[in-house]
VOPAGU-2260 file (C-alpha; in pm, 1 decimal, decimal comma):
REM VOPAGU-2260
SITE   aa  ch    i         X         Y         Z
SITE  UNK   A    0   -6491,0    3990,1   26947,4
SITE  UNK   A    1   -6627,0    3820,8   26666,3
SITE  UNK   A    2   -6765,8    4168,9   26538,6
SITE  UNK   A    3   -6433,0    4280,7   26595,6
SITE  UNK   A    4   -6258,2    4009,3   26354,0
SITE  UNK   A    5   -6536,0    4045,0   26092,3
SITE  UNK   A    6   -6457,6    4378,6   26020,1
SITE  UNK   A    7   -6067,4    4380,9   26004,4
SITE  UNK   A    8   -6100,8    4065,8   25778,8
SITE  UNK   A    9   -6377,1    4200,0   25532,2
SITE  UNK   A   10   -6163,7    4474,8   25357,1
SITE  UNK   A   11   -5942,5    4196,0   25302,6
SITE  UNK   A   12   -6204,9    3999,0   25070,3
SITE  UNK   A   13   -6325,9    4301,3   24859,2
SITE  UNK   A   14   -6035,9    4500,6   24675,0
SITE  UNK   A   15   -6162,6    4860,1   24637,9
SITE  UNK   A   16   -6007,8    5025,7   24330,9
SITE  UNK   A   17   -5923,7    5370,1   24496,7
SITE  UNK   A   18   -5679,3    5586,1   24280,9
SITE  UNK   A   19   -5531,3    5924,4   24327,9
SITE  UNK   A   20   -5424,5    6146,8   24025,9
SITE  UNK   A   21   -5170,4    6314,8   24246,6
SITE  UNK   A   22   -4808,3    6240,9   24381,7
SITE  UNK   A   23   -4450,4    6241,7   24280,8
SITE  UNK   A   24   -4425,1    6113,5   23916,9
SITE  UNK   A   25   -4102,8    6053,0   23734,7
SITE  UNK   A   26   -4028,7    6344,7   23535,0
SITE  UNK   A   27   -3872,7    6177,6   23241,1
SITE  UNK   A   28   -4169,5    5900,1   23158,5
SITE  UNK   A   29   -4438,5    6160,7   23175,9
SITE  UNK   A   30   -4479,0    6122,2   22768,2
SITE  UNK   A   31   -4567,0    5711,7   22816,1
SITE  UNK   A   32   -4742,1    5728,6   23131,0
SITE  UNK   A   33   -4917,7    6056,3   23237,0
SITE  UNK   A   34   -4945,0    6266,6   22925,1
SITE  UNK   A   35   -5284,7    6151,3   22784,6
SITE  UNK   A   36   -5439,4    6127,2   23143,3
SITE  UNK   A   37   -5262,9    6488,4   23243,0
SITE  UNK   A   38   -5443,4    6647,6   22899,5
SITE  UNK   A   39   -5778,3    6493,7   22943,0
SITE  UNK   A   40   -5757,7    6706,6   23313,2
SITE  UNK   A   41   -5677,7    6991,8   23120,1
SITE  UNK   A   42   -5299,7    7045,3   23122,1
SITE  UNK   A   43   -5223,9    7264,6   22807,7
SITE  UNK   A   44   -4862,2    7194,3   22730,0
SITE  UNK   A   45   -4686,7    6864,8   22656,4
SITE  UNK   A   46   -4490,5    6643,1   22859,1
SITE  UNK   A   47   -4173,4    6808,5   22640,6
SITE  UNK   A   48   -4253,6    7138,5   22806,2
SITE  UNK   A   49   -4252,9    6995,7   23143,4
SITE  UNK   A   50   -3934,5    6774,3   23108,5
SITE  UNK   A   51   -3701,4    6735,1   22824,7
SITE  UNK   A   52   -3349,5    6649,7   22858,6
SITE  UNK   A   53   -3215,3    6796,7   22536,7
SITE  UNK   A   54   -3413,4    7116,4   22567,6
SITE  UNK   A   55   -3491,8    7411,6   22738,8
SITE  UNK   A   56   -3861,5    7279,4   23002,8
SITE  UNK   A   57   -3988,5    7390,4   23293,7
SITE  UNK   A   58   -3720,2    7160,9   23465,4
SITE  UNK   A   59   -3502,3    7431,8   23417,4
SITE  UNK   A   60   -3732,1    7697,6   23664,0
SITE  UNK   A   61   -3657,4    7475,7   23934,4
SITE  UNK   A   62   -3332,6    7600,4   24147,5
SITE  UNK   A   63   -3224,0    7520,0   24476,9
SITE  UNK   A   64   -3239,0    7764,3   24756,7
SITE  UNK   A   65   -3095,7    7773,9   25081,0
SITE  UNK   A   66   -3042,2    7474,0   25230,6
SITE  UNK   A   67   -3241,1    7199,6   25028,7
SITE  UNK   A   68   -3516,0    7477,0   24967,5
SITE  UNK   A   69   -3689,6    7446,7   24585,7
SITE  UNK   A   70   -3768,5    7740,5   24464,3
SITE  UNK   A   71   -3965,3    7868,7   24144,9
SITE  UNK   A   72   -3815,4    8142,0   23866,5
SITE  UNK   A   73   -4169,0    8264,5   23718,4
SITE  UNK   A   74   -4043,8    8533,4   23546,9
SITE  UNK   A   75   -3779,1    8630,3   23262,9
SITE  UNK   A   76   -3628,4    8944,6   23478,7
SITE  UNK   A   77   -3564,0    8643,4   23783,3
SITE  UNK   A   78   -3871,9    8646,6   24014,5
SITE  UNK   A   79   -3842,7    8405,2   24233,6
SITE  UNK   A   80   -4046,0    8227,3   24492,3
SITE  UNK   A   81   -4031,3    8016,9   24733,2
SITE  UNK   A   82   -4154,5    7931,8   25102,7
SITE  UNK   A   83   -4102,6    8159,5   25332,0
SITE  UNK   A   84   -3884,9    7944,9   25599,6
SITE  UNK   A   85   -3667,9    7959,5   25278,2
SITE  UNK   A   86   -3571,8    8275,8   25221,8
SITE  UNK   A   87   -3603,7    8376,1   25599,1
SITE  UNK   A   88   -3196,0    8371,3   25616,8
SITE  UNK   A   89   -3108,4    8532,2   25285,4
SITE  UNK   A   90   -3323,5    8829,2   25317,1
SITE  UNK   A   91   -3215,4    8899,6   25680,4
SITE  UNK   A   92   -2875,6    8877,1   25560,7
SITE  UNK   A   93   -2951,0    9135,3   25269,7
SITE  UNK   A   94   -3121,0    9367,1   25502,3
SITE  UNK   A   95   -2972,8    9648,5   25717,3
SITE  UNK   A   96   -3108,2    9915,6   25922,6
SITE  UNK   A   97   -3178,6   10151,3   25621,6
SITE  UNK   A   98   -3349,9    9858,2   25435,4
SITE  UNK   A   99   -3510,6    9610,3   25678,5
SITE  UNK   A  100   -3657,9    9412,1   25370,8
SITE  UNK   A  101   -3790,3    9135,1   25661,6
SITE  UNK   A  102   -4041,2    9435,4   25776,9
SITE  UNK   A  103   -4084,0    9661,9   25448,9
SITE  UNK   A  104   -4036,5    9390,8   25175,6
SITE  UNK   A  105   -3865,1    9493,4   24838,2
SITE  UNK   A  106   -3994,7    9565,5   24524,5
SITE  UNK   A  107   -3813,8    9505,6   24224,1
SITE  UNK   A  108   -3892,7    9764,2   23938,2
């Protein structure tokens, strides 16, 4: 029992600094709090190209799809991705018996 105690009480006494780069940060404070850190890991581009509110950013490649889907526009022609649950329901309703894109896919040249 006394085992027991010890060790739920002892994490209590020493505070381990334990910090993960990762997570949901807030898109329009990236300059003052992430920018710096986000470079030294090797991002490229600034926090401008990721979010800016007076000009065109990535923020803008972000659409909804489906129901509360996010999807992705990678491309300047309108490639699009997305998860697959996602698009399930759009594609089936695009396909037909002549183009069953849900089997054969579709390739857009």
């Amino acid at each position: 029992m006394k085992k027991s105690f010890l060790l739920l009480i002892i994490p209590l006494f020493f505070r381990l600094s334990l910090f993960a780069g990762e997570g949901m940060w807030i898109p329009m404070l990236l300059q003052q709090l992430n920018e710096k850190e986000m470079q030294e890991m090797g991002l490229n581009i600034t926090a401008d190209d990721i979010y800016s509110i007076n000009h065109s950013s990535l923020k803008d490649a972000i659409v909804l799809f489906g129901r509360g889907c996010t999807a992705e526009i990678i491309s300047d022609q309108g490639l699009l991705l997305t998860n697959h649950h996602c698009g399930f329901g759009s594609i089936q309703r695009h396909s037909s018996i002549e183009h069953d894109y849900l089997t054969d896919g579709f390739w857009a040249m």
